[in-house]
PDBQT receptor file of N, H, CA, C and O in Angstrom, charges set to zero:
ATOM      1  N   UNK A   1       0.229  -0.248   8.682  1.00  0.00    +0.000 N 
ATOM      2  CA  UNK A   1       1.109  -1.396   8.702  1.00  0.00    +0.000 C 
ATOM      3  C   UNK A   1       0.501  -2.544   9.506  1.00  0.00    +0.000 C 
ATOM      4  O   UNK A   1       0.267  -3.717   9.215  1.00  0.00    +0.000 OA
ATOM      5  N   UNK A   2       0.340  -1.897  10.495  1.00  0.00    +0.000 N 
ATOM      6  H   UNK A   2       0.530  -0.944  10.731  1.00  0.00    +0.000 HD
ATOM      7  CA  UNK A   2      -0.874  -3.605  11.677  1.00  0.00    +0.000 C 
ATOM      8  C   UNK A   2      -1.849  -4.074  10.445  1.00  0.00    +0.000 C 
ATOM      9  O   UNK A   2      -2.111  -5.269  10.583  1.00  0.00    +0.000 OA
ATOM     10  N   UNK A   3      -2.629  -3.357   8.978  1.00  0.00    +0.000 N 
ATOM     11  H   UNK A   3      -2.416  -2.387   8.866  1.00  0.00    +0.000 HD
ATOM     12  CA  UNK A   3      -3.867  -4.328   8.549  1.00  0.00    +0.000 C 
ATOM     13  C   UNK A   3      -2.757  -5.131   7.497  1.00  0.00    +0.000 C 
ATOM     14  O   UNK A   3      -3.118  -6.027   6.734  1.00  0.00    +0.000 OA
ATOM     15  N   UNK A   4      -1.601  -4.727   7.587  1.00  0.00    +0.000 N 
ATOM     16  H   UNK A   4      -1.308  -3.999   8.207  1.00  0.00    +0.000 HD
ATOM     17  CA  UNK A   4      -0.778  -5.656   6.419  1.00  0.00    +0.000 C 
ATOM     18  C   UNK A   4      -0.359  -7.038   7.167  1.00  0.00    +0.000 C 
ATOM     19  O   UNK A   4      -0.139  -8.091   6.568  1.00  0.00    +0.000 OA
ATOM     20  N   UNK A   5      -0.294  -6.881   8.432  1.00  0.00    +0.000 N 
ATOM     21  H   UNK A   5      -0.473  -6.026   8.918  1.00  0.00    +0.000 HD
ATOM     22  CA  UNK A   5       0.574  -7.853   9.406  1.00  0.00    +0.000 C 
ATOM     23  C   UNK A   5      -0.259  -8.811   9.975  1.00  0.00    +0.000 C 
ATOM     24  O   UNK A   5       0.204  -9.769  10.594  1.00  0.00    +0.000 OA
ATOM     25  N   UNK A   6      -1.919  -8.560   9.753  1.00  0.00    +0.000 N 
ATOM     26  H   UNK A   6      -2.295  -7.781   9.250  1.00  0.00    +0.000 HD
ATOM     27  CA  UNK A   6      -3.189  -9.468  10.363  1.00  0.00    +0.000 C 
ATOM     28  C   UNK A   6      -3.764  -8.713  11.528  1.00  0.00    +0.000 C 
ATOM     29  O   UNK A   6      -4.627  -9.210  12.252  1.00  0.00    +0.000 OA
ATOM     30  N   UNK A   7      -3.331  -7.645  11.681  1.00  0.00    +0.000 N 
ATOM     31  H   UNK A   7      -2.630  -7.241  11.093  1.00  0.00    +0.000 HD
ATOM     32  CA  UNK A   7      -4.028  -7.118  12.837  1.00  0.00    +0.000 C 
ATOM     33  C   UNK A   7      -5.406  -6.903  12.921  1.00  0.00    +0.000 C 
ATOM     34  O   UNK A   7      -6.003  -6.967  13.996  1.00  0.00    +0.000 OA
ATOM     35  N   UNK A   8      -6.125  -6.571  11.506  1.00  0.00    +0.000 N 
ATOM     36  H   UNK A   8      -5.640  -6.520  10.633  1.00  0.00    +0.000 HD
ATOM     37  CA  UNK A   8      -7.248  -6.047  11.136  1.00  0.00    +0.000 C 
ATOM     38  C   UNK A   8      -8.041  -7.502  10.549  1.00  0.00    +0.000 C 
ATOM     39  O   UNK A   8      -7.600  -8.544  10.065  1.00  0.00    +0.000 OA
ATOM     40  N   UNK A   9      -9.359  -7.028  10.839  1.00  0.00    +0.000 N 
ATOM     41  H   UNK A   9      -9.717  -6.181  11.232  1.00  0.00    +0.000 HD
ATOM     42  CA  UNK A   9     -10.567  -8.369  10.736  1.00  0.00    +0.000 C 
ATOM     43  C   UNK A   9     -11.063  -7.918   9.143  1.00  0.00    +0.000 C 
ATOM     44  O   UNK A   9     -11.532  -8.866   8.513  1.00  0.00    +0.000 OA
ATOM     45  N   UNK A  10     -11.037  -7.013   8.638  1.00  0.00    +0.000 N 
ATOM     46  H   UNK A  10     -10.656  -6.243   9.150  1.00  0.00    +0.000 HD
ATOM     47  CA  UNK A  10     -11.210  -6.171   7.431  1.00  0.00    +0.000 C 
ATOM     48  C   UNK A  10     -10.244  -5.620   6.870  1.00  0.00    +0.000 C 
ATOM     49  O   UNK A  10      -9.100  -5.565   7.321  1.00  0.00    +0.000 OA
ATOM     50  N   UNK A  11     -10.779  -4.997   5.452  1.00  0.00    +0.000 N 
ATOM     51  H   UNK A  11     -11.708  -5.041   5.086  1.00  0.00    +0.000 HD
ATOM     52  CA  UNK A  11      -9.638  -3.997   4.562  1.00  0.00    +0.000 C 
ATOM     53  C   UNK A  11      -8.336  -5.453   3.520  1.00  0.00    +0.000 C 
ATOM     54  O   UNK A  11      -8.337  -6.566   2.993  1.00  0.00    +0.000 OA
ATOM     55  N   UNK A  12      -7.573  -4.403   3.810  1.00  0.00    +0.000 N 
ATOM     56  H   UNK A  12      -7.572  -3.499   4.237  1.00  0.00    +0.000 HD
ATOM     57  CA  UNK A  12      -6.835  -4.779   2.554  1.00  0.00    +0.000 C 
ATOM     58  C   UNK A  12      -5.863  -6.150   3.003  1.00  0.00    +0.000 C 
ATOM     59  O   UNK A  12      -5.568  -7.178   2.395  1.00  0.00    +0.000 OA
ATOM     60  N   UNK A  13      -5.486  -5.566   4.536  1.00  0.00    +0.000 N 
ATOM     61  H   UNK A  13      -5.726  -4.730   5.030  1.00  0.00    +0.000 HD
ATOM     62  CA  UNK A  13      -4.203  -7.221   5.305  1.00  0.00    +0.000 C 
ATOM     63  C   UNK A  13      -5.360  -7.993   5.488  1.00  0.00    +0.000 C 
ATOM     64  O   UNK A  13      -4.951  -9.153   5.421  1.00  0.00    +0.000 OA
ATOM     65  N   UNK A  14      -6.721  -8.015   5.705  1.00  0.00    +0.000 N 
ATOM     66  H   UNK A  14      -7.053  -7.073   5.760  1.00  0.00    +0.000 HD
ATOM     67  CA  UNK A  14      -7.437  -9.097   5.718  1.00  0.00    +0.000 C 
ATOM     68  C   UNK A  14      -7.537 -10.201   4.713  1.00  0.00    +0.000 C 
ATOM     69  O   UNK A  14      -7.460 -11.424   4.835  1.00  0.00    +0.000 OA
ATOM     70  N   UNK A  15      -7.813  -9.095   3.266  1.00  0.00    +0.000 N 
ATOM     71  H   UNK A  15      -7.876  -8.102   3.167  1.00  0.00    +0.000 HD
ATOM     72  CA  UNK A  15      -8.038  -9.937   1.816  1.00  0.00    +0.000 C 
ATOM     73  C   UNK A  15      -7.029 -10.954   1.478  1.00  0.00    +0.000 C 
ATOM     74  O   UNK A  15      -7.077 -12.128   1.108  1.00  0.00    +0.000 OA
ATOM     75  N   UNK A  16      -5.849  -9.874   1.797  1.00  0.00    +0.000 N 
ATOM     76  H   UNK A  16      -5.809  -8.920   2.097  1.00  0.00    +0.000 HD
ATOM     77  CA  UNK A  16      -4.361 -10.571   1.379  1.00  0.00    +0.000 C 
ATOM     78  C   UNK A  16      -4.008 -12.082   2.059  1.00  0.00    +0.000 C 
ATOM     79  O   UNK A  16      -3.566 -13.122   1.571  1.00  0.00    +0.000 OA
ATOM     80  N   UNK A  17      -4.456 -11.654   3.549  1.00  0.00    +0.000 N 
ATOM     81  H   UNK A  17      -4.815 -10.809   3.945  1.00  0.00    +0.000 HD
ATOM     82  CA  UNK A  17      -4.460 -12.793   4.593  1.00  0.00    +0.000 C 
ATOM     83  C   UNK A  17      -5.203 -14.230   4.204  1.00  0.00    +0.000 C 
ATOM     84  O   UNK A  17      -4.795 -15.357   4.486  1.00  0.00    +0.000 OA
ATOM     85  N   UNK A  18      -6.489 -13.846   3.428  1.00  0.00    +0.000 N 
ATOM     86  H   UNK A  18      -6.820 -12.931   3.199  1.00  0.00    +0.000 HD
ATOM     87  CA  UNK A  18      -7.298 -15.054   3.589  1.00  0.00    +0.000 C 
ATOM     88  C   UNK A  18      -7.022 -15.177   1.560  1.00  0.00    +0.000 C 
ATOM     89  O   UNK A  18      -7.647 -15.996   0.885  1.00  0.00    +0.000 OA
ATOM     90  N   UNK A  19      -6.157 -14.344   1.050  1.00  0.00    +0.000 N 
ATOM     91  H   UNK A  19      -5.650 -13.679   1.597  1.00  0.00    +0.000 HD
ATOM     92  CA  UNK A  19      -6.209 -15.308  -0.179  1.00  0.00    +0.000 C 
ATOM     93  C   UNK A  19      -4.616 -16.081   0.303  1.00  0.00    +0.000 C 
ATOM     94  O   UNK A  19      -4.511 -17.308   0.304  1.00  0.00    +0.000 OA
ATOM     95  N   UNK A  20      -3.956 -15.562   0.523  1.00  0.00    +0.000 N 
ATOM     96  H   UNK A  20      -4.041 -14.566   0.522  1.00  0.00    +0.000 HD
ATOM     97  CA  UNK A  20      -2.717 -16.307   1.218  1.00  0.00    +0.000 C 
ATOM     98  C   UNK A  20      -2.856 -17.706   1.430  1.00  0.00    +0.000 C 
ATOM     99  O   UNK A  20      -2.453 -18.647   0.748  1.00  0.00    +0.000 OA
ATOM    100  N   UNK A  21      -3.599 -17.676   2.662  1.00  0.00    +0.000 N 
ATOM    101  H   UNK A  21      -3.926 -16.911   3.217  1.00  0.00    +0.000 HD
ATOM    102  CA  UNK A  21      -3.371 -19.093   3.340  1.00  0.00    +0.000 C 
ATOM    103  C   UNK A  21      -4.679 -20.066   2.606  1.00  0.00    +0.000 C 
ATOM    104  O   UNK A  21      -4.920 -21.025   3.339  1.00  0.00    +0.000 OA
ATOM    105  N   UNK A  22      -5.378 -20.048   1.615  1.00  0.00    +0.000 N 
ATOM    106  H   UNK A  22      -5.183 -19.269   1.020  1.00  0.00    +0.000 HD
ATOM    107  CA  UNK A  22      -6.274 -20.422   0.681  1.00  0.00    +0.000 C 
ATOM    108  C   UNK A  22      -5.487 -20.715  -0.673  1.00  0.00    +0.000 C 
ATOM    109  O   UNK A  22      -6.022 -21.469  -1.487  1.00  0.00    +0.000 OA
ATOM    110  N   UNK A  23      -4.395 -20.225  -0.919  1.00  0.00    +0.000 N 
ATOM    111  H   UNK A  23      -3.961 -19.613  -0.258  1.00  0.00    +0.000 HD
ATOM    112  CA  UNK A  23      -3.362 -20.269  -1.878  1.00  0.00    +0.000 C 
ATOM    113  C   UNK A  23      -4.076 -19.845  -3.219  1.00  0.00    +0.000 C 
ATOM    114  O   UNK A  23      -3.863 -20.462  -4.263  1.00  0.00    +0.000 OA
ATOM    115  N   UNK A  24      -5.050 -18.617  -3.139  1.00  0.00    +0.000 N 
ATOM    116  H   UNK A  24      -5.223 -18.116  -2.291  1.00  0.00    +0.000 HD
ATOM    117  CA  UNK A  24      -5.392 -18.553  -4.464  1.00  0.00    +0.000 C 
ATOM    118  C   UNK A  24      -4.472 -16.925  -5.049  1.00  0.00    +0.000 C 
ATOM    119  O   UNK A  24      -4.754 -15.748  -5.274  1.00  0.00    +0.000 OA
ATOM    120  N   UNK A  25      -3.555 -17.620  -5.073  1.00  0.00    +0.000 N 
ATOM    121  H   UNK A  25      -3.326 -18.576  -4.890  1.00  0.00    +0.000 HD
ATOM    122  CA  UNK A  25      -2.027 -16.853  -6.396  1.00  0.00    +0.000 C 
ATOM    123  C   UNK A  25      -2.388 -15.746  -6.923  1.00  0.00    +0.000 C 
ATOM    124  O   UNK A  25      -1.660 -14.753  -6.898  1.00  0.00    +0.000 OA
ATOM    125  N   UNK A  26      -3.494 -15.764  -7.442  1.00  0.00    +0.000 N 
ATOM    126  H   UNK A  26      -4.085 -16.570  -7.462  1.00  0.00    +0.000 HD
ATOM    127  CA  UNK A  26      -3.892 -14.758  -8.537  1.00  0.00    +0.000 C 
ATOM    128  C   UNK A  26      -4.447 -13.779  -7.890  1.00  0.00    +0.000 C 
ATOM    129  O   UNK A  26      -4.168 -12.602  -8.118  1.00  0.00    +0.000 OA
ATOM    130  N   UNK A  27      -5.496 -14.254  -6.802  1.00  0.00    +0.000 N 
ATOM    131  H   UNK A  27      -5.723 -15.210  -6.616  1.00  0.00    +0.000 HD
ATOM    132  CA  UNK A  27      -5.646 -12.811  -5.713  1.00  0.00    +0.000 C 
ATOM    133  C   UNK A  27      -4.490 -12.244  -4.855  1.00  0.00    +0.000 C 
ATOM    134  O   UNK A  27      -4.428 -11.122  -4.352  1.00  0.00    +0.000 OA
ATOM    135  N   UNK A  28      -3.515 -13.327  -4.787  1.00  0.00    +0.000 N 
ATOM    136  H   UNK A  28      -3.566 -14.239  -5.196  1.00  0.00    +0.000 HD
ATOM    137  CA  UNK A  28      -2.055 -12.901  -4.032  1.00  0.00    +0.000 C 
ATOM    138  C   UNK A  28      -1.600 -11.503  -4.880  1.00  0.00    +0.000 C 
ATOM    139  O   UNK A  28      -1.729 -10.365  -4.427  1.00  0.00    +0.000 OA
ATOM    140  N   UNK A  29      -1.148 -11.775  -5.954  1.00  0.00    +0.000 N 
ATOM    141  H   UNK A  29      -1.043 -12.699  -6.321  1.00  0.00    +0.000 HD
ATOM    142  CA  UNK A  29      -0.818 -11.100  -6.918  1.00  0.00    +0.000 C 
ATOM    143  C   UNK A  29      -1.268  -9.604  -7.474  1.00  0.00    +0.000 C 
ATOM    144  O   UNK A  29      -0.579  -8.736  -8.009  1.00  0.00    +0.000 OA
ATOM    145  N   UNK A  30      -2.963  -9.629  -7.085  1.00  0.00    +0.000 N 
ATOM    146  H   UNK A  30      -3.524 -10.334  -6.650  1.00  0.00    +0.000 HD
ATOM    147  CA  UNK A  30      -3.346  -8.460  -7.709  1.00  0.00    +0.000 C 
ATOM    148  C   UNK A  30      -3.736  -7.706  -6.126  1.00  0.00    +0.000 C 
ATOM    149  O   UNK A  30      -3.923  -6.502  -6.300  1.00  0.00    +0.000 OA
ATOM    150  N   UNK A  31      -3.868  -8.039  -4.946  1.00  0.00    +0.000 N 
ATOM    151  H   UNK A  31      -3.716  -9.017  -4.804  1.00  0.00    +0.000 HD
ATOM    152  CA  UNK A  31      -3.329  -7.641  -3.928  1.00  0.00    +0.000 C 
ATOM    153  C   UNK A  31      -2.280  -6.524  -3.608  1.00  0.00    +0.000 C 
ATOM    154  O   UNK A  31      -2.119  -5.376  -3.193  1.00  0.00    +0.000 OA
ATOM    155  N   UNK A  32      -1.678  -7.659  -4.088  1.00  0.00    +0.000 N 
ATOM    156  H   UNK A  32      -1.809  -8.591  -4.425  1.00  0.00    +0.000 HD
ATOM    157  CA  UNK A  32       0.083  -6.747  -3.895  1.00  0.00    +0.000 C 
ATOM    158  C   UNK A  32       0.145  -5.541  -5.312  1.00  0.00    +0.000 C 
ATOM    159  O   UNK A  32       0.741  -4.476  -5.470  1.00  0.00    +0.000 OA
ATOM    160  N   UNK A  33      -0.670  -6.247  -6.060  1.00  0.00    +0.000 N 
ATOM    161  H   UNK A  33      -1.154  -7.113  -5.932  1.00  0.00    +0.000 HD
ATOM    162  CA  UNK A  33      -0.642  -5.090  -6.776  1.00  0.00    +0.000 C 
ATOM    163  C   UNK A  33      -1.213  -3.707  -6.601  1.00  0.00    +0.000 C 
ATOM    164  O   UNK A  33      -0.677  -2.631  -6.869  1.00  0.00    +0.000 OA
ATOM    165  N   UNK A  34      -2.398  -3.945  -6.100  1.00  0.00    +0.000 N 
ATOM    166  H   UNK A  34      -2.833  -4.819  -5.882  1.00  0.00    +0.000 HD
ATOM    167  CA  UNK A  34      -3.059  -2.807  -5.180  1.00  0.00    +0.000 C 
ATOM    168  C   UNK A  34      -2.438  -2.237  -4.288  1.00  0.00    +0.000 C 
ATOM    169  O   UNK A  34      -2.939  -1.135  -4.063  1.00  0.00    +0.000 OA
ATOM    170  N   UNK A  35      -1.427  -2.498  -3.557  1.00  0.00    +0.000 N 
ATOM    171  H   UNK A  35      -1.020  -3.393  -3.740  1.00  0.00    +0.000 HD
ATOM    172  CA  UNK A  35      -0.826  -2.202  -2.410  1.00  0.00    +0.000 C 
ATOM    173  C   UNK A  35       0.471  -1.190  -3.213  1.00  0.00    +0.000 C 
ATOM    174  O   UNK A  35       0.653   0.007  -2.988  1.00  0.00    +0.000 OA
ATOM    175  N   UNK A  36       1.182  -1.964  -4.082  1.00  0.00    +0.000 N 
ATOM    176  H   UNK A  36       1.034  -2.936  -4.266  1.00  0.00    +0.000 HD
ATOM    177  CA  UNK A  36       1.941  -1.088  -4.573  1.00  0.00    +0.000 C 
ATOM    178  C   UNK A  36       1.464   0.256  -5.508  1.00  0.00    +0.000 C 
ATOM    179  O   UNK A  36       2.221   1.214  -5.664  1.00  0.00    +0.000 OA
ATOM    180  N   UNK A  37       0.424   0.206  -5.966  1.00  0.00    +0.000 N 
ATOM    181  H   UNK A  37      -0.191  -0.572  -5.840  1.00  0.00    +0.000 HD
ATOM    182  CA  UNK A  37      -0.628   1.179  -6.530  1.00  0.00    +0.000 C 
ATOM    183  C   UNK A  37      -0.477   2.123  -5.588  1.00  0.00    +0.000 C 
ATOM    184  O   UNK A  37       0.354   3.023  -5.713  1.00  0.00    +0.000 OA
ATOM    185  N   UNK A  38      -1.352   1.995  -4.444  1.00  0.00    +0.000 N 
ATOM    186  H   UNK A  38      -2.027   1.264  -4.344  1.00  0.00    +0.000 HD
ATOM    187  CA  UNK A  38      -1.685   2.980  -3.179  1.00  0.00    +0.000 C 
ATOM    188  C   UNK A  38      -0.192   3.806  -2.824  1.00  0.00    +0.000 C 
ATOM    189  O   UNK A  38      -0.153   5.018  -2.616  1.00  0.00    +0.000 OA
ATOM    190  N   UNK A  39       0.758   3.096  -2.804  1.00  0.00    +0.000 N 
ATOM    191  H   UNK A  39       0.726   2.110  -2.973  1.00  0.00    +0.000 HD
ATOM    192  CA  UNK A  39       2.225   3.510  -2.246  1.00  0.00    +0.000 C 
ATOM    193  C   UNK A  39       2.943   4.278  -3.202  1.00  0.00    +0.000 C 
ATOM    194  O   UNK A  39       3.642   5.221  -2.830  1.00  0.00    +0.000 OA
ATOM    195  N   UNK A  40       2.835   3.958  -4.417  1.00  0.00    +0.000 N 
ATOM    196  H   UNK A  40       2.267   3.192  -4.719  1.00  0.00    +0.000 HD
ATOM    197  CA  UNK A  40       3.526   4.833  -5.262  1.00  0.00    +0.000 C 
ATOM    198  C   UNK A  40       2.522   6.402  -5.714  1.00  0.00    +0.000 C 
ATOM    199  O   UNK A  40       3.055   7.455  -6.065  1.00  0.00    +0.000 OA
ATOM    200  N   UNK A  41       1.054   6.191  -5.589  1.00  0.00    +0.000 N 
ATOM    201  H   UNK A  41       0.621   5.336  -5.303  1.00  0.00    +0.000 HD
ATOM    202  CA  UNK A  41       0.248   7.431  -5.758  1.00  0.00    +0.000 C 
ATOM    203  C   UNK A  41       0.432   8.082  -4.469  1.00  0.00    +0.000 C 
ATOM    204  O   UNK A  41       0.358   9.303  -4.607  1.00  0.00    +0.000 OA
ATOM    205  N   UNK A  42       0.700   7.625  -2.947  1.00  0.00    +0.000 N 
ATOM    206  H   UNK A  42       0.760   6.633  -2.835  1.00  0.00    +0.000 HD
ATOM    207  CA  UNK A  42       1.299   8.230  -2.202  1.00  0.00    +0.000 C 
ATOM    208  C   UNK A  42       2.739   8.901  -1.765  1.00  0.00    +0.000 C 
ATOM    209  O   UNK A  42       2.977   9.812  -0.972  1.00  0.00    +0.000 OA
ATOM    210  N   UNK A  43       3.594   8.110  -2.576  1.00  0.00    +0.000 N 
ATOM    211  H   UNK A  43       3.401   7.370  -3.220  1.00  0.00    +0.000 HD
ATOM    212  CA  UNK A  43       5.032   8.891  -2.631  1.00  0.00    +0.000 C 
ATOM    213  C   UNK A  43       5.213  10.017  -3.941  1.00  0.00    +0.000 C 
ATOM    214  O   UNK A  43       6.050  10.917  -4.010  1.00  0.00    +0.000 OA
ATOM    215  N   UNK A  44       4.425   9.754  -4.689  1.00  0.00    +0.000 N 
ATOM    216  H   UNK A  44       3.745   9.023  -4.633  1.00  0.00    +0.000 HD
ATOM    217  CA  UNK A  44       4.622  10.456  -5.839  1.00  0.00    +0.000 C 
ATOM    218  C   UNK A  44       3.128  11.753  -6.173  1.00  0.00    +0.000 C 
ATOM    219  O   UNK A  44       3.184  12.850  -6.728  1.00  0.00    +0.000 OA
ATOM    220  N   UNK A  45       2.358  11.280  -5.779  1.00  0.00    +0.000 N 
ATOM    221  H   UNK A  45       2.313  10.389  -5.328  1.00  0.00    +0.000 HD
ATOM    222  CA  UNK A  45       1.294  12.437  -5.564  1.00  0.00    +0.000 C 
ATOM    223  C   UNK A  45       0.714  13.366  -4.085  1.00  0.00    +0.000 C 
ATOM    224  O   UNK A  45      -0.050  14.310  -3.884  1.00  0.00    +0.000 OA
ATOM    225  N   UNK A  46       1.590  12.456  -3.252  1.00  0.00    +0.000 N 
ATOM    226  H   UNK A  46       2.211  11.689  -3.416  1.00  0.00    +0.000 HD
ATOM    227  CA  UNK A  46       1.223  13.667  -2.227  1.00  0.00    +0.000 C 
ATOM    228  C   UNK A  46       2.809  13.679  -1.297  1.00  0.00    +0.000 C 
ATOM    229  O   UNK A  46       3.038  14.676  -0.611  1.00  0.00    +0.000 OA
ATOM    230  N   UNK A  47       3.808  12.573  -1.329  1.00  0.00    +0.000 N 
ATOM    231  H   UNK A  47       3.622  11.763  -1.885  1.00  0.00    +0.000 HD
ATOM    232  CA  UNK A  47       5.215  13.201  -0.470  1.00  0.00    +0.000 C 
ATOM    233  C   UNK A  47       6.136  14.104  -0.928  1.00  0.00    +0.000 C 
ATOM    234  O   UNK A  47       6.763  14.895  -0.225  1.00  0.00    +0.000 OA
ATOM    235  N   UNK A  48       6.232  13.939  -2.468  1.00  0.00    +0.000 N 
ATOM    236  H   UNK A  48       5.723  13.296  -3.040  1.00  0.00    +0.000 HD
ATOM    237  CA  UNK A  48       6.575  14.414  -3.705  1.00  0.00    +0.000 C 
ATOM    238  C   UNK A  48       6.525  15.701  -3.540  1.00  0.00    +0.000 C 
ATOM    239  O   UNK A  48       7.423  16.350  -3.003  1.00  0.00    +0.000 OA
ATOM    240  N   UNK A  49       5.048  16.360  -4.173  1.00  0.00    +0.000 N 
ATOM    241  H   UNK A  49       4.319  15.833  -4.610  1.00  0.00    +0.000 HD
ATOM    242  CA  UNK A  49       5.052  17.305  -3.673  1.00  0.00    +0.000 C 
ATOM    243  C   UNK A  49       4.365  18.430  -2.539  1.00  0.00    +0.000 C 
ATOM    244  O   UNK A  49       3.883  19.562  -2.584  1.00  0.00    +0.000 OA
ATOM    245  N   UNK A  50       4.591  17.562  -1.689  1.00  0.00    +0.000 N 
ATOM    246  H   UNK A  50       4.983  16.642  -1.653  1.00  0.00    +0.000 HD
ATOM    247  CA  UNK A  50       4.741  18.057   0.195  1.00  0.00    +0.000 C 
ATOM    248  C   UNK A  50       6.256  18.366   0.141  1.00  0.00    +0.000 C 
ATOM    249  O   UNK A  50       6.513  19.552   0.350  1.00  0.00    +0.000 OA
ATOM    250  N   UNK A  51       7.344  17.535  -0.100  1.00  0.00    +0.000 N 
ATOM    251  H   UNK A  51       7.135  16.572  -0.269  1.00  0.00    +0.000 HD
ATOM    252  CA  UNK A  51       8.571  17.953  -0.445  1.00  0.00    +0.000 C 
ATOM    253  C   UNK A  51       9.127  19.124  -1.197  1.00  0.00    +0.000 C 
ATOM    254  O   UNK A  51      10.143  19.645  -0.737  1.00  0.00    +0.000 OA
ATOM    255  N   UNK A  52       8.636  19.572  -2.212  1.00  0.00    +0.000 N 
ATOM    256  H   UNK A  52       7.811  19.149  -2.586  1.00  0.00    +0.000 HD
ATOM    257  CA  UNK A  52       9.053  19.880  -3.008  1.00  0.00    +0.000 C 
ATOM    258  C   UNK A  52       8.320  21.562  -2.357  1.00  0.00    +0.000 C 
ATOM    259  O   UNK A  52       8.963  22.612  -2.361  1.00  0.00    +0.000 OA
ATOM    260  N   UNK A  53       7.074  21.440  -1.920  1.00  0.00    +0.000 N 
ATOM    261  H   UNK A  53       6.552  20.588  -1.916  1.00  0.00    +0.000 HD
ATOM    262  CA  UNK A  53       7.129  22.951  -1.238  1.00  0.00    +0.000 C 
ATOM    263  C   UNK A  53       7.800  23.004  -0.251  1.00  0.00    +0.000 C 
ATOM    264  O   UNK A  53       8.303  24.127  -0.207  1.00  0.00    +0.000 OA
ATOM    265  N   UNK A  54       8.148  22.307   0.726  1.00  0.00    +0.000 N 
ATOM    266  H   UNK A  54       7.739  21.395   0.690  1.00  0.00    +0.000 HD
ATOM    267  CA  UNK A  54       8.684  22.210   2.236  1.00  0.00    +0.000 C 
ATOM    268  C   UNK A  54      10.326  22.777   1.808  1.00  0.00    +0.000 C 
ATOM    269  O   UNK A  54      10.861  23.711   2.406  1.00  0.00    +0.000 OA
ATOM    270  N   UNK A  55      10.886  22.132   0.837  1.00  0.00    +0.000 N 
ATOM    271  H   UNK A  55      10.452  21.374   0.351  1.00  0.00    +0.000 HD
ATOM    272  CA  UNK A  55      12.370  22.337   0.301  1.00  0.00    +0.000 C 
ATOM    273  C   UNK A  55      12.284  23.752  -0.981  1.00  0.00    +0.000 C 
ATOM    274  O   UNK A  55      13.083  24.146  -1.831  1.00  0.00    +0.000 OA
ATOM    275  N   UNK A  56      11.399  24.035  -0.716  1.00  0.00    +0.000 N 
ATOM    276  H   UNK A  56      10.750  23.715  -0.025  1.00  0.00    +0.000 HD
ATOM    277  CA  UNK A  56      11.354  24.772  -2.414  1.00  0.00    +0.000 C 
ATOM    278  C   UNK A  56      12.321  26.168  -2.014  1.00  0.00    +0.000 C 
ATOM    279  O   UNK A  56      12.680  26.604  -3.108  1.00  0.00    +0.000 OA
ATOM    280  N   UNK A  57      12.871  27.018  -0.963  1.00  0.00    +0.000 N 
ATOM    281  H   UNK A  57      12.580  26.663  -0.075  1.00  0.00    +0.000 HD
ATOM    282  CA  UNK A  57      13.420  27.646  -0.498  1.00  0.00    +0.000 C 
ATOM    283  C   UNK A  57      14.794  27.379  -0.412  1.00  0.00    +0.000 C 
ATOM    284  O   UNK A  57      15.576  28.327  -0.352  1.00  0.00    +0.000 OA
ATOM    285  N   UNK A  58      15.240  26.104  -0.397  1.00  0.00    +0.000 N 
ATOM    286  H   UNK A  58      14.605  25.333  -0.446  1.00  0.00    +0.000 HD
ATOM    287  CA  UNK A  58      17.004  25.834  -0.662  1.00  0.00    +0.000 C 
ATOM    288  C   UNK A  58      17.168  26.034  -2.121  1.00  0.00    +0.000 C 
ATOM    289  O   UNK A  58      17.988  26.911  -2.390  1.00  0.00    +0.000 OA
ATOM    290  N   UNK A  59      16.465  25.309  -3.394  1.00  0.00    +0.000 N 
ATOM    291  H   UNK A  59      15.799  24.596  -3.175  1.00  0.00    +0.000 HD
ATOM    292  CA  UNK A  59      16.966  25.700  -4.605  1.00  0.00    +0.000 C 
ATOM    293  C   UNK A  59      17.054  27.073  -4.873  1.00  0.00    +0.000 C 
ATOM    294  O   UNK A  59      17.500  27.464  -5.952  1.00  0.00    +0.000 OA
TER     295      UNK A  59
């Protein structure tokens, strides 16, 4: 969360950072698209099922 917020001089809050305030839209855009990429292959390919063994004993 700190490289999304500017904390980081590199990576991904850097890119986002310097297409931002450069206003080039289209790197804004596929940014965030990357970001939501990473988050959904992480809720859905590894919390998913980390869940689903952790709970697999109540069903």
């Amino acid at each position: 969360m700190a490289e999304i917020f500017g904390a980081a001089r590199i990576g991904f809050g850097a890119q986002f950072d310097h297409a931002w305030e450069y206003m080039q839209m289209v790197q804004v855009h596929l940014w965030l698209l990357v970001f939501m990429a990473i988050v959904l292959v992480v809720e859905y390919g590894v919390l998913r099922v980390a869940e689903r063994r952790v709970f697999r004993r109540r069903a």
